[in-house]
Every structure is written in structure tokens, then in C-alpha cells.
ChimeraX commands (.cxc) that place a marker at each C-alpha (Angstrom):
marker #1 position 0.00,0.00,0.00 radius 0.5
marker #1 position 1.26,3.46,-0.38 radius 0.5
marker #1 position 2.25,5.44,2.26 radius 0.5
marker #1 position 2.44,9.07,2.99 radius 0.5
marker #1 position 5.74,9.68,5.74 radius 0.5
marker #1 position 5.87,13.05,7.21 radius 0.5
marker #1 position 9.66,14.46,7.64 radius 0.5
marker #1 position 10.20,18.09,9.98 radius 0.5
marker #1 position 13.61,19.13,10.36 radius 0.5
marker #1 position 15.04,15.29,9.22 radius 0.5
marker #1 position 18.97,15.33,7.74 radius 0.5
marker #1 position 17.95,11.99,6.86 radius 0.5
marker #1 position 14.79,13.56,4.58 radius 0.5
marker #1 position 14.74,12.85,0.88 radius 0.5
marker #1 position 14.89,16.28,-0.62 radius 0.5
marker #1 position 11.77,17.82,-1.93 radius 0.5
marker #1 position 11.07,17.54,-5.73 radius 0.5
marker #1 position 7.68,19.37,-5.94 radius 0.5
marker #1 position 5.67,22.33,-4.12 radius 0.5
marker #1 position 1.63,21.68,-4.10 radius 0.5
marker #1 position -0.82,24.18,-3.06 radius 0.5
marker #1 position -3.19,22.20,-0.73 radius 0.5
marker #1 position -5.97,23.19,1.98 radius 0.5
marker #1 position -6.81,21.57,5.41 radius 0.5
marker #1 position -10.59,22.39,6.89 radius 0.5
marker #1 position -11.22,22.37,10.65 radius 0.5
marker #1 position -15.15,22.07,10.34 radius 0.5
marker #1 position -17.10,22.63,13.59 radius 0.5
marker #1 position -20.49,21.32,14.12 radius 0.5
marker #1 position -23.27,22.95,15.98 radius 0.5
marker #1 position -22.17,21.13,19.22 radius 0.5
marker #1 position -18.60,22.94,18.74 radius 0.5
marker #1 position -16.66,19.30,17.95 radius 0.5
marker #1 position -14.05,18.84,15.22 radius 0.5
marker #1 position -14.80,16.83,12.25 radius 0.5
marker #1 position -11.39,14.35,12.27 radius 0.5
marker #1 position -10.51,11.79,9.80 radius 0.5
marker #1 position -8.08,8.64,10.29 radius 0.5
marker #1 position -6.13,8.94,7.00 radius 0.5
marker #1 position -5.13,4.93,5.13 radius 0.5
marker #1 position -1.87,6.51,3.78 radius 0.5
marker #1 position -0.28,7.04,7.82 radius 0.5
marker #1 position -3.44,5.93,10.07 radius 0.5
marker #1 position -3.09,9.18,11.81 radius 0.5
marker #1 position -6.03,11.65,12.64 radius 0.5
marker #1 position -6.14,14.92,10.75 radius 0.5
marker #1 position -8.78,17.37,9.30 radius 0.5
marker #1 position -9.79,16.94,6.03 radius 0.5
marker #1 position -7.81,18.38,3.24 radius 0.5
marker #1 position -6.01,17.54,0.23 radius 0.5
marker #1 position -4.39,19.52,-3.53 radius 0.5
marker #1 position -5.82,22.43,-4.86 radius 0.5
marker #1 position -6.25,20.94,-8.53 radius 0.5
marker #1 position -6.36,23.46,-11.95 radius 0.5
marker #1 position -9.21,25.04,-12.65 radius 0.5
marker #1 position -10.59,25.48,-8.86 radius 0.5
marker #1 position -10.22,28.13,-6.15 radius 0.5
marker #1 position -8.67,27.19,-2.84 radius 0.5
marker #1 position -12.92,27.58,-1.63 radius 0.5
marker #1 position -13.87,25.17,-3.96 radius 0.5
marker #1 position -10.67,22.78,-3.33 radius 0.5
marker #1 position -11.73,23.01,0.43 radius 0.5
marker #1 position -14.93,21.72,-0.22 radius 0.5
marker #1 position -14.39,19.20,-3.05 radius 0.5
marker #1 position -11.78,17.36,-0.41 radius 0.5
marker #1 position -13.93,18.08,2.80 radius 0.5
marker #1 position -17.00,16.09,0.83 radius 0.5
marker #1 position -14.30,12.77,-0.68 radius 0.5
marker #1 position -13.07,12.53,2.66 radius 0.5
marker #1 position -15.54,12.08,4.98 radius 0.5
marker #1 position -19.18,12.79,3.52 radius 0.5
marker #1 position -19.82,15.93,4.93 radius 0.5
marker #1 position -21.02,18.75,2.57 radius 0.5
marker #1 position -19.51,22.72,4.48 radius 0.5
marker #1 position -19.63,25.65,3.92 radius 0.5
marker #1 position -15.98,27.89,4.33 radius 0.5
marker #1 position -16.52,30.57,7.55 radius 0.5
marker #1 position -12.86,31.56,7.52 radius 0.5
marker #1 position -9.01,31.59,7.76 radius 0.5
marker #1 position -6.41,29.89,10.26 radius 0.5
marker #1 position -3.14,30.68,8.46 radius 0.5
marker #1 position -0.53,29.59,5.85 radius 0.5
marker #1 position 1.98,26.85,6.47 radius 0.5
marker #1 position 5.03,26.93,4.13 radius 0.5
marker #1 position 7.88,25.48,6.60 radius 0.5
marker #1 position 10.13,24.07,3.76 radius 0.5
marker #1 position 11.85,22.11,6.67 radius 0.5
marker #1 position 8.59,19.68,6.61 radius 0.5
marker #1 position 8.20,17.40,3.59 radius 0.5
marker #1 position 5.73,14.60,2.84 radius 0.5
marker #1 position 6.95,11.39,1.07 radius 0.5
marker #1 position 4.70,9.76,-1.12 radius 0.5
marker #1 position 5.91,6.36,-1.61 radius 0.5
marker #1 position 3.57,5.23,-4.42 radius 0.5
marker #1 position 5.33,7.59,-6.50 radius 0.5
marker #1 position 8.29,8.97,-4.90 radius 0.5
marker #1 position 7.21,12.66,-5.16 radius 0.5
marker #1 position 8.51,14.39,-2.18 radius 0.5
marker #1 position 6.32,17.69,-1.50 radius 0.5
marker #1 position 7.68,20.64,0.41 radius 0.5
marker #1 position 4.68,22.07,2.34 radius 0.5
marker #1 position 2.51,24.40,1.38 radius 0.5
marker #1 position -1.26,24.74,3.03 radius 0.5
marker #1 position -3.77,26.78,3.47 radius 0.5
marker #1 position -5.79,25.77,6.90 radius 0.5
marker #1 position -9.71,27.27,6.95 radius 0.5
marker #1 position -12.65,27.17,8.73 radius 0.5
marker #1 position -15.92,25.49,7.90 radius 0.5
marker #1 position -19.57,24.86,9.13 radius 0.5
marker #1 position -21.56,21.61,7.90 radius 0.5
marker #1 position -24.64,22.35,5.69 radius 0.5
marker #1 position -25.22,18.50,5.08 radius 0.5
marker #1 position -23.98,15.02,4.16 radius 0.5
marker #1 position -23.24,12.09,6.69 radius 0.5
marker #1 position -19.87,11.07,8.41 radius 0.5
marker #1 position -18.33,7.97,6.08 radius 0.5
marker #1 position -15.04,6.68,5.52 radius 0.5
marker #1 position -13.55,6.99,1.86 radius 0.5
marker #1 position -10.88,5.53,0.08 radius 0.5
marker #1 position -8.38,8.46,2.14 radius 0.5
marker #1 position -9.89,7.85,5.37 radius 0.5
marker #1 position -10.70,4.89,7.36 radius 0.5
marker #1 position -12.53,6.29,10.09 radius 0.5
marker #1 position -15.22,9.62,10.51 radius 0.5
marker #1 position -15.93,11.37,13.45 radius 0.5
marker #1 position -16.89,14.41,15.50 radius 0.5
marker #1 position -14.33,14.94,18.03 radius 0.5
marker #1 position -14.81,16.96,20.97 radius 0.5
marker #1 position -13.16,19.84,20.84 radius 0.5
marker #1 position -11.07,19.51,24.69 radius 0.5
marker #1 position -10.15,15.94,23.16 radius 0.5
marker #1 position -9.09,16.66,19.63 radius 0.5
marker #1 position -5.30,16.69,20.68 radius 0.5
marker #1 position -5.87,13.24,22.59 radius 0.5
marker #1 position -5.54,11.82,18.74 radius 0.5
marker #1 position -2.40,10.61,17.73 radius 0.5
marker #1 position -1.34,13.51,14.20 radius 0.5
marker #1 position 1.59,14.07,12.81 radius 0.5
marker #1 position 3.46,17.01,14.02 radius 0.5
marker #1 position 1.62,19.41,11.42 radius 0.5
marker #1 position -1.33,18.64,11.79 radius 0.5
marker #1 position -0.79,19.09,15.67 radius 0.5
marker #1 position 0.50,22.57,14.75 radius 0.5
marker #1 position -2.79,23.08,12.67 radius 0.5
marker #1 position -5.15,22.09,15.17 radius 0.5
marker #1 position -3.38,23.63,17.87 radius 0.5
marker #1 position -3.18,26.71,15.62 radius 0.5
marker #1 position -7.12,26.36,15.15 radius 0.5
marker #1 position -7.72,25.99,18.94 radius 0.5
marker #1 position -6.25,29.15,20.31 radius 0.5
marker #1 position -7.79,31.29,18.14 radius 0.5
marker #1 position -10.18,33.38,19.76 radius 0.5
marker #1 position -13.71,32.12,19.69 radius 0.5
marker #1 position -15.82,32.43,16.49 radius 0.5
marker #1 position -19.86,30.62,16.18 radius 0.5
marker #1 position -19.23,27.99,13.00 radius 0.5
marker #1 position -22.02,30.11,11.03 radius 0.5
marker #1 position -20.83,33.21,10.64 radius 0.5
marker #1 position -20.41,34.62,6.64 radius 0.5
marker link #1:1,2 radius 0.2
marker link #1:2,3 radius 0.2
marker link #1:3,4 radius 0.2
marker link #1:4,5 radius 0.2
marker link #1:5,6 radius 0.2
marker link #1:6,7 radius 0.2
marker link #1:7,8 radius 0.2
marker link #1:8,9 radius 0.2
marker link #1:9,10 radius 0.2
marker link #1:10,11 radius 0.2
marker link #1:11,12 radius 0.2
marker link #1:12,13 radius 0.2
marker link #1:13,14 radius 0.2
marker link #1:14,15 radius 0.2
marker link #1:15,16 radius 0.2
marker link #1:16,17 radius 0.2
marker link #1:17,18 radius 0.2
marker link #1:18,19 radius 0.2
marker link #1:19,20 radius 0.2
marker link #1:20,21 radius 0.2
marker link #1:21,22 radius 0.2
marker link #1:22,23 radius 0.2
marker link #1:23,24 radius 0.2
marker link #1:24,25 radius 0.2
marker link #1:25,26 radius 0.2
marker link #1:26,27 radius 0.2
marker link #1:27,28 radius 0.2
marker link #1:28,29 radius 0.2
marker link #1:29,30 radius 0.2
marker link #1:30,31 radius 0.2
marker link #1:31,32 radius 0.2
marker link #1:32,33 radius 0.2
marker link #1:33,34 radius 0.2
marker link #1:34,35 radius 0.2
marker link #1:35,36 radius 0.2
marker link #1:36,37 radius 0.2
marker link #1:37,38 radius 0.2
marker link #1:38,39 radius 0.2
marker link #1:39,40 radius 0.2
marker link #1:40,41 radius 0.2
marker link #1:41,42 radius 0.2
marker link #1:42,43 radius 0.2
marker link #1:43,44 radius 0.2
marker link #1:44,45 radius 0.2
marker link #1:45,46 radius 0.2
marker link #1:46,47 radius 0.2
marker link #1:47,48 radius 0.2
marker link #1:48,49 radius 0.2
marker link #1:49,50 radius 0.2
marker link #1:50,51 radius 0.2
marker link #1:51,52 radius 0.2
marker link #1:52,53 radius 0.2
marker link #1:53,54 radius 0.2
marker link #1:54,55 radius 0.2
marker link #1:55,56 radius 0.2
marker link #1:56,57 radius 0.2
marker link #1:57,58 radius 0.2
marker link #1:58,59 radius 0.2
marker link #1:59,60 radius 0.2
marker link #1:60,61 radius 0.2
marker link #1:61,62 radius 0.2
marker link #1:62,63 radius 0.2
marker link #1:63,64 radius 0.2
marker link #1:64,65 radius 0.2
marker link #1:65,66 radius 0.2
marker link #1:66,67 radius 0.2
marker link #1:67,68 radius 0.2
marker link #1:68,69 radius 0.2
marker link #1:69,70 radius 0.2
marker link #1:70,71 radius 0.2
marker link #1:71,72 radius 0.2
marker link #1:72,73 radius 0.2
marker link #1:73,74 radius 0.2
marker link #1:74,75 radius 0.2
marker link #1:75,76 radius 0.2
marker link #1:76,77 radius 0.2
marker link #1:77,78 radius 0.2
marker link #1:78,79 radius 0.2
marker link #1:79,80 radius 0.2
marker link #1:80,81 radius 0.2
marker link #1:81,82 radius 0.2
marker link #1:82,83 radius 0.2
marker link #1:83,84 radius 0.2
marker link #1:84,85 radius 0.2
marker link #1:85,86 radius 0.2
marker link #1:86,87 radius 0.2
marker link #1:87,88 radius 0.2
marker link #1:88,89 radius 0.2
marker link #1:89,90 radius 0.2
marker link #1:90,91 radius 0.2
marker link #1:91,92 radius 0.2
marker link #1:92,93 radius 0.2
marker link #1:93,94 radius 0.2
marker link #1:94,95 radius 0.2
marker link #1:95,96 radius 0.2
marker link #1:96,97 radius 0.2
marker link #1:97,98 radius 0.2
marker link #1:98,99 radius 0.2
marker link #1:99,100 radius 0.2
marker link #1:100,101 radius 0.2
marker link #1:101,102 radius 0.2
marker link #1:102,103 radius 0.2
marker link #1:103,104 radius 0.2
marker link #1:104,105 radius 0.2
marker link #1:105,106 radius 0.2
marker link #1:106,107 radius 0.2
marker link #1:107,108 radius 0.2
marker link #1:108,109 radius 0.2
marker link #1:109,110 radius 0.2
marker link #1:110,111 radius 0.2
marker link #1:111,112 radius 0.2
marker link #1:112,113 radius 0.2
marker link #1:113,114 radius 0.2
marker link #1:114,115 radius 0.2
marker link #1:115,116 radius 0.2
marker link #1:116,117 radius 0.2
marker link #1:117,118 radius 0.2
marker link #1:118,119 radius 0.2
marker link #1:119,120 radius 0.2
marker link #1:120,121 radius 0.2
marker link #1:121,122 radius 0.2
marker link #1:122,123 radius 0.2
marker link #1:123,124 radius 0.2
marker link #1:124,125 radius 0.2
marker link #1:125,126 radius 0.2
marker link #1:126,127 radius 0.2
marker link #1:127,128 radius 0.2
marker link #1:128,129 radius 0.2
marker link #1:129,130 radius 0.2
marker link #1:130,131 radius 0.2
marker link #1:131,132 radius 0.2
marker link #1:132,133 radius 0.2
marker link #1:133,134 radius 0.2
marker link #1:134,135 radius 0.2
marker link #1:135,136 radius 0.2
marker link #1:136,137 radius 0.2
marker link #1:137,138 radius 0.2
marker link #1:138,139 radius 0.2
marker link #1:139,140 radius 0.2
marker link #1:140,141 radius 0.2
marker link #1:141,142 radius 0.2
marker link #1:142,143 radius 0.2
marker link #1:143,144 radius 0.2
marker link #1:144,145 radius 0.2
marker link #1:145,146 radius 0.2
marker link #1:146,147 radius 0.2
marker link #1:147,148 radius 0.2
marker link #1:148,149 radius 0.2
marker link #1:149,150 radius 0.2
marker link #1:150,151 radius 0.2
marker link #1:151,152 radius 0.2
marker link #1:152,153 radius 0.2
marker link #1:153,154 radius 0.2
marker link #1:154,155 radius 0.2
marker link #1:155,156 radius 0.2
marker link #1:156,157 radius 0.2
marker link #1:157,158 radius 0.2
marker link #1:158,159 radius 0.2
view
């Protein structure tokens, strides 16, 4: 199977041959928990997320990847931040591409659609929000959600 092996800061690293645009949601239900997904490439938690592909906007991208993922339909409410570190790469193994990060982390509310798992995710769930960090992530992701969680407090449905 391939795998997906997230490098920060590693000498032992394979060096980074490409630089995708890509988008992580943190989408908060009405109950204020985290929609978290057990990825099949590293069977760590994370928020849904994935490329920006030609042709779409970094709103539709968020979306499109939100809905594969885990079967929940959102709508975007707003920006975390930017992560470029190009200390952290991601290994793909089933090709050998080796991305230096690049992602743009938002915020979304639900407007339909059912948790499921997908081909990218084995597992669904809402996550309380005080045990989101209980999950085991990769470092990033950690950052993200951590990111996400200290941010002052803003209601999921706000334009």
C-alpha cells in the first residue's frame, strides 16, 4: 500500500522535488466538535484536506476534499493561516514525489452530508473539541489544530 511519511527538520529527509498548493478544513459542528478523519496513507487523525487541482479556487478545493473525505457537505466561515515550513516534507511512496509544504488551513460549518469513511480515510468522526489533541497527528497537523484551537472564539455560522 502506499504510504504518505511526514519528515520536519530530518537530515535523513529525501529532498523535496515538488511544491503543491493544498488546503486543510477544521469544520465545527453545531455542538462545537471537530470533524477528524483517520487517513489509510499514515493511520493518523487529521482534518480533512487535500491539492488544490487546476481550474478550482482554494474555496472550492476546500470543499471538493472536505465532501471525498468524509461525507460531509460545508460551507468555508474563515481563515487559520498559511503553512510553508520548507523544513517539513511529505513522502509519497507510491510515487516517490517528495512535496515541500505548502497549506492553506480554513474554517468550515456543515450544511449537510453524513460522516463515512472513503478511500483516504478509514474512520469519521466528531471529536470533541477539549479531546481533539488526545488523537495521535503528525506534528503538522498538531500545529494546525493547535493553531485552530487558540484562536479566539468564532460561532461555525458566521459569513
Amino acid at each position: 500500500m502506499a504510504r504518505r511519511i511526514d519528515y520536519y527538520d530530518d537530515p535523513s529527509a529525501p529532498h523535496a522535488n515538488s511544491l503543491v498548493p493544498s488546503v486543510n478544513v477544521v469544520v465545527i459542528d453545531d455542538q462545537s466538535r471537530v470533524l477528524m478523519i483517520r487517513r489509510t496513507d499514515n493511520d493518523n487523525w487529521a482534518v480533512p484536506g487535500g491539492a488544490i487541482d487546476l481550474g478550482e479556487s482554494v474555496t472550492q478545493a476546500a470543499i471538493r476534499e472536505t465532501m471525498e473525505e468524509s461525507g460531509i457537505d460545508c460551507r468555508i466561515t474563515g481563515l487559520v493561516g498559511i503553512y510553508s515550513d520548507p523544513k517539513h516534507v511529505l513522502h509519497y511512496t507510491s510515487n516517490d514525489e517528495v512535496r515541500q509544504e505548502f497549506s492553506i488551513l480554513l474554517t468550515a460549518a456543515p450544511i449537510g452530508g453524513e460522516p463515512r469513511p472513503s478511500s483516504e480515510s478509514s474512520e469519521v468522526h466528531w471529536i470533541d473539541r477539549a479531546k481533539v489533541l488526545d488523537l495521535t497527528m503528525d506534528r503538522s497537523m498538531r500545529l494546525r489544530v493547535v493553531d485552530f484551537l487558540n484562536r479566539p472564539s468564532v460561532s461555525p455560522h458566521l459569513d
